[in-house]
N, C-alpha and C positions, 0 to 999 in steps of 0.2 A: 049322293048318287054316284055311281063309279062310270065315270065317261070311258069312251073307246078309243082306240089307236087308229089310227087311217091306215099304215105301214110301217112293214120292217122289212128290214135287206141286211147283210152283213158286206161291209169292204175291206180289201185289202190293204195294207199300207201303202198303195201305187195309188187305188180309188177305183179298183176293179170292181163290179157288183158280184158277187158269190152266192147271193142268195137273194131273193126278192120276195115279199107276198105284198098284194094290193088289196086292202079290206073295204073299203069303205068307197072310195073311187071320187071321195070330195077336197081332194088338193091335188098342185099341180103336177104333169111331168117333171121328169129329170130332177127328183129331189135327193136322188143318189150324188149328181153331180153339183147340185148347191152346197150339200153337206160337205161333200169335200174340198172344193174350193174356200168354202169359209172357214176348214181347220187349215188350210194351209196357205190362208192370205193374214188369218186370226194375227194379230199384236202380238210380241212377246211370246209364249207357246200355245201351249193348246187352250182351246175356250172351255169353257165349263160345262160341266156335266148337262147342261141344257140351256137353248140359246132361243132365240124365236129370228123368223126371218123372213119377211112380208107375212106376220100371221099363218103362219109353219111353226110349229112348238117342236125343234129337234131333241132328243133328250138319246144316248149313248153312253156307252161303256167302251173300253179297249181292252183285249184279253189278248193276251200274246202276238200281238202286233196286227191284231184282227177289228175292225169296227162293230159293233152291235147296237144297230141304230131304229130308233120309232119314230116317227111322227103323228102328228095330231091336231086338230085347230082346237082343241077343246081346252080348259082348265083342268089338267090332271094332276095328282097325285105327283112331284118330282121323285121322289123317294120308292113312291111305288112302282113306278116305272122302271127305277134303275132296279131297284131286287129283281123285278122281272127278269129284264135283261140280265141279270148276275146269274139267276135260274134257266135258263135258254142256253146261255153258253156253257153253264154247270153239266146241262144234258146234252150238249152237242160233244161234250168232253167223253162225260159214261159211256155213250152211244157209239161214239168214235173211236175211244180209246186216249187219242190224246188230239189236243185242241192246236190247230193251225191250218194253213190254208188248202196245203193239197189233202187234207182229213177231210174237209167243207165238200172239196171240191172230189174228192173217188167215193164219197160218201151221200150227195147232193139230194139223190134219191130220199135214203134214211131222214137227212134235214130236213129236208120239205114233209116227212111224215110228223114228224116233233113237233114241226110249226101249226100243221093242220089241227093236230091234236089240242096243245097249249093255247091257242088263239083262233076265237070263232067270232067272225066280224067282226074283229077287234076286240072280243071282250075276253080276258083269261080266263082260261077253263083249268085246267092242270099241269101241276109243274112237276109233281114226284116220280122221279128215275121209276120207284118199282110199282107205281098207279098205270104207267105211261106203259109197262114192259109186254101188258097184254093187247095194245092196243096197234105196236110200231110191230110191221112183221118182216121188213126188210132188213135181211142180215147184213152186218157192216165190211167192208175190205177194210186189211189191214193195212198199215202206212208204217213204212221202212223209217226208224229214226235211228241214225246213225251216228249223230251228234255227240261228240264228248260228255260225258255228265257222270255225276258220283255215281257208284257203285251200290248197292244194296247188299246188307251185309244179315248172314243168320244171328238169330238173337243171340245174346251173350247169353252163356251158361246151357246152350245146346250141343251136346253130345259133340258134334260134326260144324266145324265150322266153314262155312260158304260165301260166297260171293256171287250178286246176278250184275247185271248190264240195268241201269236203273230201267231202261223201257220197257224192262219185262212187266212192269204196271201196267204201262199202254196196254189195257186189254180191254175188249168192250163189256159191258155187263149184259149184253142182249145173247151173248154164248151160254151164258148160266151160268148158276155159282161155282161151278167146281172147275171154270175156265174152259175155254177153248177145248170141243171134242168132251169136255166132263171129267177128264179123266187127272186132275190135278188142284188140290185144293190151298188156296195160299194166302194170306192175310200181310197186305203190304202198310205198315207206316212209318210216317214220315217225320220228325221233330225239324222243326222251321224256324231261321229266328234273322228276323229283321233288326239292321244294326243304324242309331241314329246316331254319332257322333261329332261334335266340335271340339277342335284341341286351339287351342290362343299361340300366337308365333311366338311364346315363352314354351309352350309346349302341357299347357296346362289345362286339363278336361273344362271344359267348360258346359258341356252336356253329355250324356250317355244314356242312350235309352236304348230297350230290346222290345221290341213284338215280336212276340212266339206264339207258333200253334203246331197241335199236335194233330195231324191229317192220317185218315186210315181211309183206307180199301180193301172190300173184302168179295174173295169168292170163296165162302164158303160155304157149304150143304147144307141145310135145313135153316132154324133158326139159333144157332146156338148161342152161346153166352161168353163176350169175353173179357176175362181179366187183365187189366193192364197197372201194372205197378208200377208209380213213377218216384224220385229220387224221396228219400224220409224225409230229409230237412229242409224240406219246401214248409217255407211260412208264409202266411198271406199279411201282409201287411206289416212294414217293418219296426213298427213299435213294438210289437209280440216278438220280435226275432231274438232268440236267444242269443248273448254273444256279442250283441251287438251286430247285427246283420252274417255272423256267419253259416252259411247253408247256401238255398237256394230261398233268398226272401222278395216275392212278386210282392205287386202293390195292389195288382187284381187277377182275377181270372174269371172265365165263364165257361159253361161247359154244353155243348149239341141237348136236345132236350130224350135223346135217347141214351144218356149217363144216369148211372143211377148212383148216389154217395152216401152209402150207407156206410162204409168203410176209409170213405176219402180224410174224414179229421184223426182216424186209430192209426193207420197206417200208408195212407196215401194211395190206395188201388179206387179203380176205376170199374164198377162192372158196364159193362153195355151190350146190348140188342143193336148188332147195323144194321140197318135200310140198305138198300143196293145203290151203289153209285159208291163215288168218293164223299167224304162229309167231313167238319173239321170235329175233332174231338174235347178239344179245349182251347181259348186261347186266353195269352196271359201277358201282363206288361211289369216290366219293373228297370228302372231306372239308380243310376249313381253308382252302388257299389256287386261289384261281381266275381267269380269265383276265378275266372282265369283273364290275363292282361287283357288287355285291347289288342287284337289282331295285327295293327298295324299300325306302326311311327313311324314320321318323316321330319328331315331335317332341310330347309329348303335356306339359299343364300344365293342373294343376288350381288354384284360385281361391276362396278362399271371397267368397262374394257379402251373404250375411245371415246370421242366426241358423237359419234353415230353409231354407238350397239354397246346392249349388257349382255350378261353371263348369268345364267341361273342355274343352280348346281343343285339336284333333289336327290335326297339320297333314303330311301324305303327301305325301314326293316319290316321283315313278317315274321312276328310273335308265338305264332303257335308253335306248337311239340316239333320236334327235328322229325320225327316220323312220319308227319302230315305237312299237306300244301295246301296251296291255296290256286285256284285258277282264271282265269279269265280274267286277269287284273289290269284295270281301264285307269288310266294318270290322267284326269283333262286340267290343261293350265292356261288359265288367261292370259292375255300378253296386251302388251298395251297396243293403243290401234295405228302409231304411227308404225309395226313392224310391217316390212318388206319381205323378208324373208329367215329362215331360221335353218342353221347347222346343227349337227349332233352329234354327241362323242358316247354311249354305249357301255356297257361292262359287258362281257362275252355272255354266249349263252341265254339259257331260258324261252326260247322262242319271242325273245323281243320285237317289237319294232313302233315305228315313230311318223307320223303324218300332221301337220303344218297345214291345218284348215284358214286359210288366208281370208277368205270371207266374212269367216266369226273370228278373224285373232285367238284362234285356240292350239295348241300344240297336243297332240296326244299322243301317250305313251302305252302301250300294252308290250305286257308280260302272259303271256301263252297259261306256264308253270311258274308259281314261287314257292322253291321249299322253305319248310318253317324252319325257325331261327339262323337266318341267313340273311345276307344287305346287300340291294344292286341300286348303284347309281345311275343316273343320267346326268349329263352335260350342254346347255341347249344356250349359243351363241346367236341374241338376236340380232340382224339388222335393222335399224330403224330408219325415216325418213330423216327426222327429224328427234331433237331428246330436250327435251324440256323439265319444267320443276317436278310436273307431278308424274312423267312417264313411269317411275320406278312403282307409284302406288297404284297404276293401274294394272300393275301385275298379280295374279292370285284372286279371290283364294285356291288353291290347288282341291279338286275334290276326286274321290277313289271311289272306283267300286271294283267287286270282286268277289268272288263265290268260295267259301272253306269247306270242303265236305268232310264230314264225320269228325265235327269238331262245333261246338256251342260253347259259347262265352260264359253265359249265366252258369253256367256246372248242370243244368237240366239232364236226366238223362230214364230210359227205360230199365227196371229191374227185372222186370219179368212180363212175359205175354202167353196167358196162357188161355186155349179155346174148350169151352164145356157143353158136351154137346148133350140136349136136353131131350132127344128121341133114342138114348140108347145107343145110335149108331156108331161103330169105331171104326174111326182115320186119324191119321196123323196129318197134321196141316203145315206147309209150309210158312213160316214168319220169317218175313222180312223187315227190317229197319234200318232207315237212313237218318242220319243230322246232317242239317246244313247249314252255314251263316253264309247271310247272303246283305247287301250294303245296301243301306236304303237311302242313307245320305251320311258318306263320311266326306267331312270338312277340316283343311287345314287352314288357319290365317297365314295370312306373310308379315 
């Protein structure tokens, strides 16, 4: 039997309430403010994906720094719950354009229609972008993101080559397929690849893994058909790899249930029918051996300097092409807990800078821009209280993140995109595409 929700609300990362609905009216007040209080009293980091609390069944998500939260006294479905919630904020995305707080909040209206719709007395009704498009009639405002982010670039092997502002995605699908006004038809995807890495303080992989997925958005007219061709020497499974693992050899993939592969094992294309909304196209994992370096080396060396302070000296290469960067690159280094305070010595340039979280003993490091194949050091002089046997092993491990645009490790790449439109009708559609590696946990030892 499929039990009910009591509530959902979504909160900010402060613990603002941004959206609220009361279904049921059989648990307490104030469980906006429980919920937040117990992720931010929770041990160690965040608590799990659902927690109970005087018989309050909390169960949530986090999407871009946003809460998406239910409650319930019943025995539900954890699993089911969470898709839920994954599908709620999947359409507050479509609807919105793009998902974050002041989109919730100039759009609150739109929200509360989605909610009405998707949840009736707590029981889920519907969750599909284009089931839902006849039902929401409140048109969305748009929300200014002005934020740094990769660029979207016209398909290779187009006539005219182009560049947009990645947020020209940000679009709602409640405008209609041909975009904003109708009068512009454009097909945005995206290749994605999450990077797991451990290197040994010999400097030797110890792990290497990618998740990747291939995410599209479409505003195009009618229902057409589109082809997407992806690299040839993608093998599934690396025992078949000819070569010996040379190509693009994943160890899985899966593919949205509106792919059709009748063509995927002869030559690698894709046909598909999109639904409205964004949807992932494929996603795929493979691990060990890959077609270009590891993004990033580091050399780290610590120093004792006196009786009361060491020297830690990290010196980051970024691997990719001299033509490409990489951005928003985060250094967090442990330090051991008797430090008092910490100095710093810099190589010019790059929009660096360095903050000395004393509470946590963490020093962090960010770099703005790092162009590829290129090396910047830091210098970071700690003062300690005190220095004992094992102060030096409480140092590390050093772990990076960092975003690479138009640049993918595994060799993955688009050959061609092309739109078939099945009522005869002729336009020409705009195609766009992005890659990006982005750091899901890279890890150095000391």
């Amino acid at each position: 039997m499929l039990r009910m929700l009591s509530q959902f609300f979504i909160l900010s990362t402060r613990g603002d309430t941004i959206a609220f609905r009361e279904y049921r009216g059989d648990v307490v007040k104030g469980t906006a403010e429980i919920f937040y209080r117990k992720i931010k009293t929770w041990p160690g980091s965040l608590p799990p994906p659902i927690f109970n609390v005087e018989g309050i069944h909390f169960i949530y998500i986090r999407r871009n720094g946003l809460y998406f939260v239910c409650t319930t006294k019943f025995n539900v479905s954890p699993t089911f719950v969470v898709e839920l919630l994954t599908r709620i904020s999947s359409l507050c995305k479509d609807y919105c354009g793009v998902l974050n707080e002041e989109a919730i909040r100039l759009n609150f209206v739109l929200v509360y229609e989605l909610l009405d719709e998707v949840l009736d007395f707590g029981y889920p009704q519907v969750t599909s972008t284009e089931a839902l498009k006849a039902c929401v009639l409140h048109k969305p405002l748009e929300v200014s993101t002005d934020v740094a982010s990769p660029k979207l670039s016209g398909l290779v092997g187009s006539r005219e080559q182009k560049t947009l502002p990645s947020s020209a995605a940000n679009k709602s699908v409640a405008f209609g397929s041909g975009g904003k006004g109708g009068d512009k038809h454009e097909l945005f995807v995206d290749l994605l690849e999450r990077m797991t890495v451990l290197i040994s303080a010999n400097g030797s992989v110890l792990r290497a893994d990618i998740d990747g997925a291939v995410q599209m958005k479409s505003f195009l007219t009618g229902s057409p058909e589109i082809r997407l061709g992806l690299s040839e020497d993608i093998t599934i499974g690396k025992s078949t790899a000819p070569g010996g693992g040379i190509g693009v050899p994943l160890d899985d993939c899966n593919f949205h249930q509106c792919v059709r592969m009748e063509e995927f094992e002869k030559d690698r294309t894709l046909a598909i029918t999109p639904p409205d909304g964004e949807f992932t196209v494929m996603r795929y994992r493979l691990a060990g051996d890959f077609r270009h370096k590891l993004p990033f080396q580091m050399l780290v060396m610590v120093e004792d300097k006196d009786a009361k302070s060491l020297e830690v000296v990290l010196k980051l290469r970024c691997d990719v092409p001299p033509e490409q960067h990489a951005t928003n690159v985060l250094v967090r280094l442990p330090l051991p807990k008797a430090t008092t305070s910490v100095s710093h010595n810099l190589d010019a340039g790059h929009g660096q800078a360095t903050e000395f979280k004393s509470a946590d003993k963490v020093q962090i490091w960010k770099l703005r821009r790092f162009p590829g194949s290129s090396e910047q050091s830091a210098r970071f002089r700690l003062n300690l209280s005190e220095k004992g046997r094992t102060t030096r092993k409480e140092i590390g491990p050093v772990s990076l993140e960092f975003e690479v645009p138009m640049f993918l490790c595994s060799g993955m790449s688009i050959r061609y995109l092309r739109v078939i439109e099945r009522s005869g009708r002729s336009y020409t559609p705009f195609r766009w595409v992005r890659y990006i590696t982005h750091s899901d946990s890279y890890v150095f030892r000391i």
